[in-house]
N, C-alpha and C positions, 0 to 999 in steps of 0.2 A: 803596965806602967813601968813597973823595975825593968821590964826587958826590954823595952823602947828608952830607957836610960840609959843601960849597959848600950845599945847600939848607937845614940847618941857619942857616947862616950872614944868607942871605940873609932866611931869617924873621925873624932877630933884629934885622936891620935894618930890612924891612920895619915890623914891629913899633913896633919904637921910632920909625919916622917919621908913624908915627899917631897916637902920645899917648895911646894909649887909657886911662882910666880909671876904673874901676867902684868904687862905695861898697860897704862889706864890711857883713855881718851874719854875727852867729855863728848856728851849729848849736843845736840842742837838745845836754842831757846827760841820762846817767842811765836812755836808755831799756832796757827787759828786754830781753836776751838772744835772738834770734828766729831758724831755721832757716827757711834761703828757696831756693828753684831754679825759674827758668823754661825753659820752651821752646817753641819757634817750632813750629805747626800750620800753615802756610801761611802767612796774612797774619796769623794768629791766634797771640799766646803763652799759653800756660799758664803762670798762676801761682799759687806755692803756698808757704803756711809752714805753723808747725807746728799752727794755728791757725786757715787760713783757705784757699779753695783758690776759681780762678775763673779767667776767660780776659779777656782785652785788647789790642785792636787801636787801636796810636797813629800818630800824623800822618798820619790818613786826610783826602784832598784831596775834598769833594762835587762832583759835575759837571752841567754841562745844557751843553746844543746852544751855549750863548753863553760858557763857562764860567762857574765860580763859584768866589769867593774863601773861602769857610768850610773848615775843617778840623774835622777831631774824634777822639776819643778813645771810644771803646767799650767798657765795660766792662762782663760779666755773670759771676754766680755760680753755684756750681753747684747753686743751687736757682731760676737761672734768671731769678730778679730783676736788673734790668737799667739802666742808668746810662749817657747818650750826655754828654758834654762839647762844646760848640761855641765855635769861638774863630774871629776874624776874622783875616785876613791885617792886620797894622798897618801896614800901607803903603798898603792898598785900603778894607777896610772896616773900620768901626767898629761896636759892639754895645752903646750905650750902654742904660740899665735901663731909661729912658722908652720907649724901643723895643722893646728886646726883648718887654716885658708886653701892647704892642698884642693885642690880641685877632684881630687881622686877620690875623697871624703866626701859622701853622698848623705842626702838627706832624702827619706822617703815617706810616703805615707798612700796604704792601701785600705778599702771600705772593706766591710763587713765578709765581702762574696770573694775578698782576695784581688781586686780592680783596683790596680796603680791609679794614683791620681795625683803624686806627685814624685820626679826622682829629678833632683839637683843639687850641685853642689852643698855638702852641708854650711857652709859662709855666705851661701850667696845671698844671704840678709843677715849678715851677725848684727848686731845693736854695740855690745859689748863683747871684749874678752879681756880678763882679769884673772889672773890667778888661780889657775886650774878653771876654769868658769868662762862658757860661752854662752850667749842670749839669743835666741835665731824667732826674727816674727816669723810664724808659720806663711805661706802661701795662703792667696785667697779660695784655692781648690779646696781650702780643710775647710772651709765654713759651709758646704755644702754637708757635710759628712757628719762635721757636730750638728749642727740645724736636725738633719733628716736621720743619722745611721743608727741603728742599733748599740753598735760599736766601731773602731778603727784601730787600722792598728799605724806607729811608729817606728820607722827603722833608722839606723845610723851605723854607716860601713865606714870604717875609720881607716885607714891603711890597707894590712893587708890579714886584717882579723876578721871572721863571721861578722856577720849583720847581728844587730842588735834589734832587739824588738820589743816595743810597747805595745801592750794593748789598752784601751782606753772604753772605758762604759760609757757612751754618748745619752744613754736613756737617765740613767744618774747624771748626767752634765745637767740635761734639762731642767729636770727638775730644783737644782742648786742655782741657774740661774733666772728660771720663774721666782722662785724665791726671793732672793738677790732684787729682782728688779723690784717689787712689793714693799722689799723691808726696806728701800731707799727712798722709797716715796714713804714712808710711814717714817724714817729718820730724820729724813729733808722738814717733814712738821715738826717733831721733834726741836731739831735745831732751832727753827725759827720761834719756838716758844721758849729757846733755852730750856730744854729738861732730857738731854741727852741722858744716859747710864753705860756703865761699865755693860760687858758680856758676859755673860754667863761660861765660859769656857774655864778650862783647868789651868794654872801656872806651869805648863810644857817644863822646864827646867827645875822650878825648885820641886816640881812635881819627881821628875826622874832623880832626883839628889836624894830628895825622900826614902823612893823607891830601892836603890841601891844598902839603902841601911834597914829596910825590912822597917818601914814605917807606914802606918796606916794612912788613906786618904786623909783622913779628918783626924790627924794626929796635930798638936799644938801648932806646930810652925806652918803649915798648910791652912789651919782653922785661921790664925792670925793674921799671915801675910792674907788671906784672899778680902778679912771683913778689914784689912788695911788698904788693901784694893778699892774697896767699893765703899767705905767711910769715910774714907781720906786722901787718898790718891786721885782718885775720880773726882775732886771735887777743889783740886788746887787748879790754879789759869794753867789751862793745857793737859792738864792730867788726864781727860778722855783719846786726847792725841796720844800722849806718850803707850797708854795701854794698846793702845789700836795698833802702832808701832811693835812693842813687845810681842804682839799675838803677830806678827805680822814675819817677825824675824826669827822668832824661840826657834822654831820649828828645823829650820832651814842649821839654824847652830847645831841642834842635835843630830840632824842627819848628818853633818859635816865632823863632826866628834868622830876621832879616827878610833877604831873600836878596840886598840890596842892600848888607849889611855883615856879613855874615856871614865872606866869608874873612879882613875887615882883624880882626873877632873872635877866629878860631880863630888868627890870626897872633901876636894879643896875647896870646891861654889861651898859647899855647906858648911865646912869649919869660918870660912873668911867673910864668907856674905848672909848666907840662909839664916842660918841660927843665931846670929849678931843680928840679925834684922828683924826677927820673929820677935826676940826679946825688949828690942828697941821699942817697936810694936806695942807689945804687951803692957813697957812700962811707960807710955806716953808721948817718947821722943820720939816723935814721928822726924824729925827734920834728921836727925842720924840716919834713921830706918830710910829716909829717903835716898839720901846719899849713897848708904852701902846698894841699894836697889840700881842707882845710878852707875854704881863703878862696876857691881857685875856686869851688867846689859854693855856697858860699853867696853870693857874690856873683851867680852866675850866675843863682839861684833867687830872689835879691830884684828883677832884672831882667824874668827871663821866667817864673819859674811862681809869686809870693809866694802863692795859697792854698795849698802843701803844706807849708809850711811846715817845710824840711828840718830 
């Protein structure tokens, strides 16, 4: 306890001798009501509401023989249509529009035995490009590959750099979205009786904030904000959205935390939000504790992910 004090202590110093400060935007209000639960298939989560059911694998690093700076985001449905996200390290590369749309910048994807089955321009479906950040729906040729393959693999040749390459577990896909489509029909009842619940998953940020100060899982501010989650949060109009949201975006901030500032970050989250909120928490004022909960999530999100627009 004294030495989770002293490290307390020393974050809040820490902290304060960085200055950190981030411009706040507010949350949306008003959204409907929604029943949500994922779970980890591997590298794979299934996720599901009462509405919608799919699988998604985030802060995936692409590699070649030299490495490569690209990351991405994975998402498919369970009718198998399919959605890659790619974002650049903001320290290394950059993904400006005039780029990305080159035509010379390939998007590929080979099955299991090494069998091309798709090579086109990587824009030739962008959705989105924002901010280091391009959305590309896959080709209908990959749904043959998630449906049937073992595995696949991902490539992306960007100028005039090695091919980048994903591999992807298709036998873990499946299984995340057999899942997925089960726990949508069991949420979808759920809703309709009104008795939705929080998820059982970890706080992703105030989790790693913890973590950096050498703080146990089920140390006070993690024991507090989670039975804050699930006693009180969950249980304000909208508060199963907002959660569903948070689990939805944490993820995507911490892969996007440039790794050169990221611990003087999670130092700041926990002097300015975490542990002001833990306490808030602990002594009743939930309506404080809500607020600070509000102004990290959105501040964080106007920083590293503003198209989800929490």
């Amino acid at each position: 306890m004294l030495l989770n004090t002293r490290r307390r202590a020393l974050g809040l110093i820490l902290a304060a001798g960085a200055g950190l400060r981030w411009p706040l935007t507010r949350l949306a209000h008003g959204a409907e009501k929604e029943c949500f639960d994922s779970k980890a298939f591997g590298p794979w989560k299934g996720l599901a509401t009462n509405s919608q059911a799919g699988a998604r694998m985030s802060q995936v690093q692409f590699d070649n023989d030299q490495g490569c700076d690209l990351h991405a985001d994975v998402q498919v449905a369970t009718s198998y249509d399919a959605k890659i996200v790619l974002y650049g390290d903001r320290d290394k590369i950059k993904l400006p529009k005039k780029f990305l749309i080159d035509p010379a910048n390939r998007l590929m994807v080979r099955s299991a035995d090494g069998k091309e089955a798709v090579n086109e321009p990587l824009c030739g479906n962008c959705t989105d490009i924002f901010d280091n950040k391009v959305s590309i729906v896959l080709p209908l040729a990959t749904a043959p590959l998630f449906r049937e393959s073992a595995n696949m693999q991902i490539l992306v040749k960007m100028g005039d750099k090695e091919e980048c390459h994903l591999k992807l577990d298709c036998e873990s896909l499946r299984k995340a979205l057999d899942w997925a489509a089960q726990r949508q029909s069991e949420l979808a009842a759920q809703y309709d009786e009104q008795k939705c619940t929080p998820p059982e998953s970890g706080c992703f940020i105030t989790t790693a904030a913890c973590e950096v100060l050498g703080l146990d899982d089920d140390c006070f501010e993690l024991t507090i904000l989670r039975r804050y989650r699930d006693e009180v949060l969950a249980k304000r109009p909208g508060g199963e959205v907002e959660i569903a949201r948070y689990y939805a975006i944490a993820p995507l901030i911490l892969a996007r935390m440039p790794e050169s500032t990221r611990r003087a970050r999670l130092l700041g989250l926990y002097a300015r939000f975490i542990l002001p909120a833990a306490l808030a928490a602990h002594f009743g004022l939930n309506a404080l504790a809500y607020r600070l909960y509000r102004r990290m999530v959105a501040g964080l999100a106007r920083d590293f992910a503003p198209e989800l627009k929490p």
